[in-house]
N, C-alpha and C positions, 0 to 999 in steps of 0.2 A: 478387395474381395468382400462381398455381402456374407455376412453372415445368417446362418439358419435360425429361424425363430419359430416358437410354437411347438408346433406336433412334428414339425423337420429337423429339429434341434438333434444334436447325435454330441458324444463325448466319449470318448475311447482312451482308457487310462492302461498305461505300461509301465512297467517297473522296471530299474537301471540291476541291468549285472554285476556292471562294473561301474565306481562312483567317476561322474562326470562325463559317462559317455551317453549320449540317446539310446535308449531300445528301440532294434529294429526291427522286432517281430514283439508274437506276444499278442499285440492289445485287445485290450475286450471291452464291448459298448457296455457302456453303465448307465442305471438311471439314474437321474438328479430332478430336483425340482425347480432348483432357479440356479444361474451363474452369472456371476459378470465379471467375468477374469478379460484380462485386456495387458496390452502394452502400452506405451506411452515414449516416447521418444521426444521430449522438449527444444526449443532453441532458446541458446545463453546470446544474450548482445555483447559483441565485443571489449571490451575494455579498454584498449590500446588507443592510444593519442598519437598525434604527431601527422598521421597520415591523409591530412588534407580536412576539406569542410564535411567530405562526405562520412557516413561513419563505413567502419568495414562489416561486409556480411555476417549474418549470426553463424556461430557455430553448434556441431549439436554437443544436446549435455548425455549424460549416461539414460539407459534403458531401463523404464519403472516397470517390470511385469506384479500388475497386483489384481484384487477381486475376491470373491468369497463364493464357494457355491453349496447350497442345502442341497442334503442327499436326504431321501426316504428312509424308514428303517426298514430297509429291506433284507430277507433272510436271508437271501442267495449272494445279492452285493454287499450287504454290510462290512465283513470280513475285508474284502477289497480296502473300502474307504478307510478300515481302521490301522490297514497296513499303507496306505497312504501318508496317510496322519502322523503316525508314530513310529512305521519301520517294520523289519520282522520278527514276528516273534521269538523268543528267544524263553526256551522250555531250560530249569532246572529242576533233577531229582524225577523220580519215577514214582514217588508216592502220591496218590491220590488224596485230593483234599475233601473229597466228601465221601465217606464212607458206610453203604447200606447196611444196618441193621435187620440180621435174620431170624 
């Protein structure tokens, strides 16, 4: 499958409920500037002897998902990306840390 480039480019980021399961609702289109996340699935050559002059077919090795993608500092996504990044926030105490002088 082609992927979208350019000004067709779309990316829709969801967050898991529950760990290890996909979210199946939810997603919201985000902007970004550039991505190049990808998978990768390799072939290993056999190892194995004995079994004639031919060699035996490759096997596959494990799945690489890697890539990097620049988001804008957007005021309405940022939040998004930053609970991407690190998780949910997680508030202690009810005291304010900046306090107006009147």
């Amino acid at each position: 499958m082609a992927r979208a480039q350019g000004a067709r480019a779309q990316m829709a980021l969801g967050f898991e409920t529950v760990y290890g399961t996909p979210p199946v609702s939810g997603f919201k289109l985000m902007p970004f500037a550039r991505a190049t996340l990808g998978a990768e699935q390799p072939l290993l050559e056999s190892e194995l002897l004995g079994y004639g002059r031919d060699p035996l077919a490759p096997i596959k090795d494990a799945v690489t998902a890697d890539g990097e993608v620049v988001v804008p500092i957007d005021v309405e996504a940022f939040g998004y990306w930053l609970k991407a990044a690190f998780g949910a926030p997680t508030t202690s105490g009810t005291t304010p840390i900046c306090r107006s002088r009147a």
